[in-house]
Residue frames as a rotation matrix with the C-alpha (Angstrom) as fourth column:
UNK 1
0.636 0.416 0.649 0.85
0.409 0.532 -0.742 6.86
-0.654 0.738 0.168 3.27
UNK 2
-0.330 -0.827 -0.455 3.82
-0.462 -0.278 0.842 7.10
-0.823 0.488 -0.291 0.84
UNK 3
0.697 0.228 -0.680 3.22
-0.699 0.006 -0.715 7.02
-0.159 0.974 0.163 -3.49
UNK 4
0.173 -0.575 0.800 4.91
-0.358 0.720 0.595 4.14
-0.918 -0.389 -0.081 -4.64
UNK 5
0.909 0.289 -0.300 4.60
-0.294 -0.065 -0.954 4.39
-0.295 0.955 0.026 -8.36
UNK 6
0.221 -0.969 -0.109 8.03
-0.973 -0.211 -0.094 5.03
0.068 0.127 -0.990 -9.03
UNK 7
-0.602 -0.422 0.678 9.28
-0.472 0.873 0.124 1.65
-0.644 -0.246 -0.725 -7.53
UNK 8
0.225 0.825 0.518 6.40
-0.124 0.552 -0.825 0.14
-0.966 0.121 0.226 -9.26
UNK 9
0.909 0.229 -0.348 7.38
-0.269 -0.314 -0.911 1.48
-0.318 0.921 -0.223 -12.71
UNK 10
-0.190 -0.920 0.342 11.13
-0.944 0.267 0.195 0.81
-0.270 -0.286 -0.919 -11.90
UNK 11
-0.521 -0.203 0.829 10.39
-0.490 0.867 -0.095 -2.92
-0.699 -0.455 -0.551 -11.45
UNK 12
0.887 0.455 -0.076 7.92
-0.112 0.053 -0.992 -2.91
-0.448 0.889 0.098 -14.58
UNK 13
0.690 -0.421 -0.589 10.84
-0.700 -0.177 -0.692 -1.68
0.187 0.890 -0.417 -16.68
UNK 14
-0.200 -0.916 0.349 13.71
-0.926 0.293 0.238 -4.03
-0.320 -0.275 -0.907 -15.12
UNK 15
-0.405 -0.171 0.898 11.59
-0.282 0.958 0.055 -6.86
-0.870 -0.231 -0.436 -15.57
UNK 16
-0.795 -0.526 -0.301 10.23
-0.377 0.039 0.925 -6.54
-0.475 0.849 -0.230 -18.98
UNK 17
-0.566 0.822 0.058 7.08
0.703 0.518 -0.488 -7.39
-0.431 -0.235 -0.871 -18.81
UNK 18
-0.952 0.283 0.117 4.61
-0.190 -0.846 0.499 -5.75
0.240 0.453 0.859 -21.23
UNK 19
0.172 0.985 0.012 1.25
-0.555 0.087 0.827 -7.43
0.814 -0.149 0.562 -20.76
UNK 20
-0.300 -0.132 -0.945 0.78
0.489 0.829 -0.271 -9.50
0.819 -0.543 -0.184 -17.55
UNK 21
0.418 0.854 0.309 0.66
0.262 -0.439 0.860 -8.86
0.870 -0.279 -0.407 -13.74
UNK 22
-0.205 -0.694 0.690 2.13
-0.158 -0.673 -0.723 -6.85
0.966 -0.257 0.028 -10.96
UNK 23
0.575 0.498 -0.649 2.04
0.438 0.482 0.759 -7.89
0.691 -0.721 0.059 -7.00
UNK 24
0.037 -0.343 0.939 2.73
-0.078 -0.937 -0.339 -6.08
0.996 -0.061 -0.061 -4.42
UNK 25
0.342 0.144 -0.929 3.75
0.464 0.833 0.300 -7.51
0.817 -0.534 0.218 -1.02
UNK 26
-0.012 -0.477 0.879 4.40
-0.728 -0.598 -0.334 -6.19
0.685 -0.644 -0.340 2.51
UNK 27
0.069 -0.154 -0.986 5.95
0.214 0.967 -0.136 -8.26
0.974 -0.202 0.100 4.72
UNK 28
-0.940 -0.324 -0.109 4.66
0.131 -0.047 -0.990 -6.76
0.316 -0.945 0.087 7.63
UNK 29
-0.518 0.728 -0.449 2.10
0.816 0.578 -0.005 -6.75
0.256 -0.369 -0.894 10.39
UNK 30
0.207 0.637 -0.742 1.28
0.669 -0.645 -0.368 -2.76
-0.714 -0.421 -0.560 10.73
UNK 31
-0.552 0.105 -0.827 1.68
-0.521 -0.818 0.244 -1.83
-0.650 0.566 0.507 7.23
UNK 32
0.075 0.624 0.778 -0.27
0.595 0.598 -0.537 -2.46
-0.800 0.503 -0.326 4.14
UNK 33
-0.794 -0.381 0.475 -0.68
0.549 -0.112 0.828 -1.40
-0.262 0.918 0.298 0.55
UNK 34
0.193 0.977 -0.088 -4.10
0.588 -0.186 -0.787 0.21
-0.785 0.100 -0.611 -1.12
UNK 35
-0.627 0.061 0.776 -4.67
0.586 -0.620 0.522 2.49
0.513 0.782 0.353 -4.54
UNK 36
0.464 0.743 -0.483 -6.92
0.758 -0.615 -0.218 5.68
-0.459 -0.265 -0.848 -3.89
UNK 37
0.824 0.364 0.435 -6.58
0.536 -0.749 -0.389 9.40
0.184 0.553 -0.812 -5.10
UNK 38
-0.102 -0.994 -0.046 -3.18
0.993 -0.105 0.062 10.60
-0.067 -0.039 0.997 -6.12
UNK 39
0.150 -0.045 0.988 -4.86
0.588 -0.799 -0.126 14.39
0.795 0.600 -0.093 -7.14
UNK 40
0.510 0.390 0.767 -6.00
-0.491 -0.599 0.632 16.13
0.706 -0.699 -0.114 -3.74
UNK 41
-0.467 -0.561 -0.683 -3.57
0.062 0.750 -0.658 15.30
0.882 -0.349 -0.316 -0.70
UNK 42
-0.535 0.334 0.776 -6.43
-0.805 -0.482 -0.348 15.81
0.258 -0.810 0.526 1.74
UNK 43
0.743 0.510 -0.433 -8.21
-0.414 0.859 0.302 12.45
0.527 -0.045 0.849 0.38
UNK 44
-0.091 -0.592 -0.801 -4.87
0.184 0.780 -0.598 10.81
0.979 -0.202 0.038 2.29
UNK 45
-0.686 -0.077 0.723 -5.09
-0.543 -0.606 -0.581 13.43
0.483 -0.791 0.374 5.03
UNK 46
-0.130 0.772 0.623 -8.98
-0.934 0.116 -0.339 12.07
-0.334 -0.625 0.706 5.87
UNK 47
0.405 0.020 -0.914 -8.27
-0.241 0.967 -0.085 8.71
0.882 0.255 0.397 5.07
UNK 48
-0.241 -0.279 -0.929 -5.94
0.541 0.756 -0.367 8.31
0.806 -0.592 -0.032 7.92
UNK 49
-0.700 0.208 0.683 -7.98
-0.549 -0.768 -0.329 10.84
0.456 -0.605 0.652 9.88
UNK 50
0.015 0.348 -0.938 -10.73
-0.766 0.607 0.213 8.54
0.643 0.715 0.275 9.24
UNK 51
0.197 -0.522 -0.830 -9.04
0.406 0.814 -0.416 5.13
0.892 -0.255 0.372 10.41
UNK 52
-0.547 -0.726 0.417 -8.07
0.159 -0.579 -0.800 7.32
0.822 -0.371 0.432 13.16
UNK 53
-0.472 0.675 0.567 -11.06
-0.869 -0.464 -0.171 8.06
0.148 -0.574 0.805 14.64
UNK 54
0.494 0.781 -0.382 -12.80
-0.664 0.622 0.414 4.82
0.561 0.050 0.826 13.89
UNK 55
0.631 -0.407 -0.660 -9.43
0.532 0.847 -0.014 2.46
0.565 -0.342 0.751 15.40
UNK 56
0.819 -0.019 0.574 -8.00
-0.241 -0.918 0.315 4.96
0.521 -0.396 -0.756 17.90
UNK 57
-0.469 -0.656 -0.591 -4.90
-0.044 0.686 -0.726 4.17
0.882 -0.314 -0.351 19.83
UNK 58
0.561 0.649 0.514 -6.24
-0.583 -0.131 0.802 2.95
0.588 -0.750 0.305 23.10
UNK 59
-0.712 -0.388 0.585 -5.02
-0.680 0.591 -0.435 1.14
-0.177 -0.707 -0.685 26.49
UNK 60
0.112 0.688 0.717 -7.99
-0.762 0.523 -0.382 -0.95
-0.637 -0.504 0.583 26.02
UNK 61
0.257 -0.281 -0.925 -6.33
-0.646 0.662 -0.381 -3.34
0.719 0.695 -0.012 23.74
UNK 62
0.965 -0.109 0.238 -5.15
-0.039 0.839 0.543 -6.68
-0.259 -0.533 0.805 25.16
UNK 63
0.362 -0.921 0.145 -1.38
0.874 0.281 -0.397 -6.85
0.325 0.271 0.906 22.88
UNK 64
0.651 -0.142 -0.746 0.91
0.752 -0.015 0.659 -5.87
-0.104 -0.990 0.097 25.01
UNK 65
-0.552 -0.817 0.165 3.05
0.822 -0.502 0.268 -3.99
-0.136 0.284 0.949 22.65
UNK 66
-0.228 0.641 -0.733 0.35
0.597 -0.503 -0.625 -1.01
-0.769 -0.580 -0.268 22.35
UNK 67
-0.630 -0.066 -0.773 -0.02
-0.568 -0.640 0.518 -0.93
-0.529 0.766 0.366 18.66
UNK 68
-0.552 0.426 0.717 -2.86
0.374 0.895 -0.244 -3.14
-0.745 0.133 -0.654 18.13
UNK 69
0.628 0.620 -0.470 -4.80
-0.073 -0.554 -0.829 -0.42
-0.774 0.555 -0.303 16.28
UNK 70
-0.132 -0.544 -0.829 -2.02
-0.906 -0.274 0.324 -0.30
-0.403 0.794 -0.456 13.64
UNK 71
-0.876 -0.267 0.402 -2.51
0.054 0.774 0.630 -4.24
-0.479 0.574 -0.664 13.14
UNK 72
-0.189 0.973 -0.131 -6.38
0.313 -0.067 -0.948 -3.41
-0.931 -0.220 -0.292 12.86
UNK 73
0.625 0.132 -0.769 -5.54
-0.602 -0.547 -0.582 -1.10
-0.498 0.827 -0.263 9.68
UNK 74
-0.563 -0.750 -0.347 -3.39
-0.792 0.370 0.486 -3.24
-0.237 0.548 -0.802 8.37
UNK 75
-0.649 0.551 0.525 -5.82
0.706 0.693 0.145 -6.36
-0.284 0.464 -0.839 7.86
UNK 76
0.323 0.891 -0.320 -8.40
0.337 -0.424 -0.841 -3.64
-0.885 0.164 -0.437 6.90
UNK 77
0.465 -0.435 -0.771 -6.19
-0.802 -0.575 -0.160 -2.12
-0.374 0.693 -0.616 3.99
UNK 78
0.969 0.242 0.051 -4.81
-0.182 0.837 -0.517 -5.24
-0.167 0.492 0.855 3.44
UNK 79
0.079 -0.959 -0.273 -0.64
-0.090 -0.280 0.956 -6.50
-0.993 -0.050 -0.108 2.78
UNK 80
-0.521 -0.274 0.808 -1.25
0.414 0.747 0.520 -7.06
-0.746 0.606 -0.276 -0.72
UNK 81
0.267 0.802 -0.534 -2.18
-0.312 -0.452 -0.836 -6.03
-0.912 0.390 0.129 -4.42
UNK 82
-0.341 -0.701 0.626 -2.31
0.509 0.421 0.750 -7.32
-0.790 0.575 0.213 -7.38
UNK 83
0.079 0.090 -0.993 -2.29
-0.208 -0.972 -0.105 -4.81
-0.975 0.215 -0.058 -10.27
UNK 84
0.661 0.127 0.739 -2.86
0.561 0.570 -0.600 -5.42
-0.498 0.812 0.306 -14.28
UNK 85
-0.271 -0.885 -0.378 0.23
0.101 -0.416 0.904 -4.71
-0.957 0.206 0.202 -16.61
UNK 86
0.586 0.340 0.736 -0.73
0.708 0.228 -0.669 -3.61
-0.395 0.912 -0.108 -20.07
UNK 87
0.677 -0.461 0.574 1.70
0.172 -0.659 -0.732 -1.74
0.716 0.594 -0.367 -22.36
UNK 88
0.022 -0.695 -0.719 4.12
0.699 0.525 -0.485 -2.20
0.714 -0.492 0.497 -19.52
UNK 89
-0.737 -0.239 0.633 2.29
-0.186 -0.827 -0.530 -0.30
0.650 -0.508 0.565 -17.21
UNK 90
-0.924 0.374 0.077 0.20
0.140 0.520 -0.843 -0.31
-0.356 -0.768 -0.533 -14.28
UNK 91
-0.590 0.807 -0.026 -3.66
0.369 0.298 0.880 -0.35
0.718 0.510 -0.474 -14.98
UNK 92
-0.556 0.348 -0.755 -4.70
0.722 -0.248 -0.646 2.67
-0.412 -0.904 -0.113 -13.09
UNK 93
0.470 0.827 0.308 -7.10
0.840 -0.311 -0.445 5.15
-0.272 0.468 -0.841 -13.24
UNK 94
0.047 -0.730 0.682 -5.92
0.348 -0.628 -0.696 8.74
0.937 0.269 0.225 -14.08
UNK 95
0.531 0.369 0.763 -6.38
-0.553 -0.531 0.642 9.43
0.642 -0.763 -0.079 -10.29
UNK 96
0.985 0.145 -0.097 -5.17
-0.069 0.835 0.546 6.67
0.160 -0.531 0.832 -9.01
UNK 97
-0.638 -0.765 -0.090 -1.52
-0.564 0.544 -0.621 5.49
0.524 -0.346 -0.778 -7.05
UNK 98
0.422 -0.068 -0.904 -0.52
0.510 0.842 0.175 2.96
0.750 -0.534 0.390 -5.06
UNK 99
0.171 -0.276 0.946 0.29
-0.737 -0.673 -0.064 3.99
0.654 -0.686 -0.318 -1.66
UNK 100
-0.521 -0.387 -0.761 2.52
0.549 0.530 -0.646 2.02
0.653 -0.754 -0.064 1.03
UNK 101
0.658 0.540 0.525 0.58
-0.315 -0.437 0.843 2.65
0.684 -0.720 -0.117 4.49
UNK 102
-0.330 -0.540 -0.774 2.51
0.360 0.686 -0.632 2.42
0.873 -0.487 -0.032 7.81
UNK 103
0.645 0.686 0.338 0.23
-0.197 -0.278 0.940 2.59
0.738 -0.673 -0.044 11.15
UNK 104
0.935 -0.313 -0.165 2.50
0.192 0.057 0.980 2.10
-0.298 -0.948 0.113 13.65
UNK 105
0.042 -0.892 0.449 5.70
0.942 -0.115 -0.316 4.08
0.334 0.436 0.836 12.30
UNK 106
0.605 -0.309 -0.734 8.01
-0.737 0.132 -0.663 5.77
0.302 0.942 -0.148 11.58
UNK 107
0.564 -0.269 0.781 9.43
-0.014 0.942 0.335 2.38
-0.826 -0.200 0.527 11.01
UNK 108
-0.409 -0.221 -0.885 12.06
-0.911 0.037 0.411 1.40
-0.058 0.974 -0.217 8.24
UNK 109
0.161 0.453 0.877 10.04
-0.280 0.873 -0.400 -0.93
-0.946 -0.181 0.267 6.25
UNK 110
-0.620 -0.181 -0.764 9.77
-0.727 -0.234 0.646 -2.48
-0.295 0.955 0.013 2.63
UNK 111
0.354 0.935 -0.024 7.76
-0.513 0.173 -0.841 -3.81
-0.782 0.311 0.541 0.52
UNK 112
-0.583 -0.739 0.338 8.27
-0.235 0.551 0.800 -6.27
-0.777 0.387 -0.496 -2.68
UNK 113
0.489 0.628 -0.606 7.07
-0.699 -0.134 -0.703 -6.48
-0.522 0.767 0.373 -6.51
UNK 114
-0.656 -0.503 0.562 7.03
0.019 0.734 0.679 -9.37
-0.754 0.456 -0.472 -8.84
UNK 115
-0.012 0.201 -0.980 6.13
-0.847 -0.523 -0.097 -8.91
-0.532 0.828 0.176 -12.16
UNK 116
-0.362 -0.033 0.932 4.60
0.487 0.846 0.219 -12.09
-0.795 0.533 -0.290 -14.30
UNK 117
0.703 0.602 -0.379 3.45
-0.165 -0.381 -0.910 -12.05
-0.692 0.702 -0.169 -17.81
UNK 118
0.361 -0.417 0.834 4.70
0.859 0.497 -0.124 -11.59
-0.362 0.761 0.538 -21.23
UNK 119
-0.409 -0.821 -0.399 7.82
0.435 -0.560 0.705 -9.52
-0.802 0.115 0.586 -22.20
């Protein structure tokens, strides 16, 4: 699980966009996006401890490539957010990032932000 603010704020400021909304897109099948607690890096630790225990790798999958658990977290976490822009920022809490997830990595992946609304 990698912060992603940065890019987020980046792409806020490039595109000019003061009030409106922010999406967030992964264009893959064993990663995914999610917000949660940016203060304490143990909440990420037992998040994918967590996910870990509950979707385990296992031989008893059926896909053949042997990373079925990683698609599992990925539709569970989801490839997608969409985030409110006010004052040309995201609309988080004070705890809160975004956080790219990759279950079946390391992988080079990316990830894509489009920014609607009014400048």
């Amino acid at each position: 699980m990698i912060r992603i603010d940065d890019a987020i704020q980046s792409a806020l400021k490039e595109s000019g966009v003061r009030e409106g909304t922010c999406l967030i897109w992964v264009p893959h099948t064993t990663a995914a996006v999610t917000v949660n607690e940016n203060a304490d890096p143990s909440v990420v630790r037992d998040i994918l401890a967590a996910t870990g225990r509950a979707f385990p790798e296992s031989d008893r999958f059926e896909h053949m490539e042997g990373n079925s658990d990683s698609h599992v977290k990925s539709s569970l976490f989801g490839p997608s957010l969409t985030l409110i822009v006010t004052g040309g920022k995201p609309l988080l809490g004070t705890w809160q990032s975004v956080y790219f997830c990759e279950f079946d990595g390391p992988r080079k992946r990316s990830f894509f932000v489009k920014v609607t609304g009014d400048g």
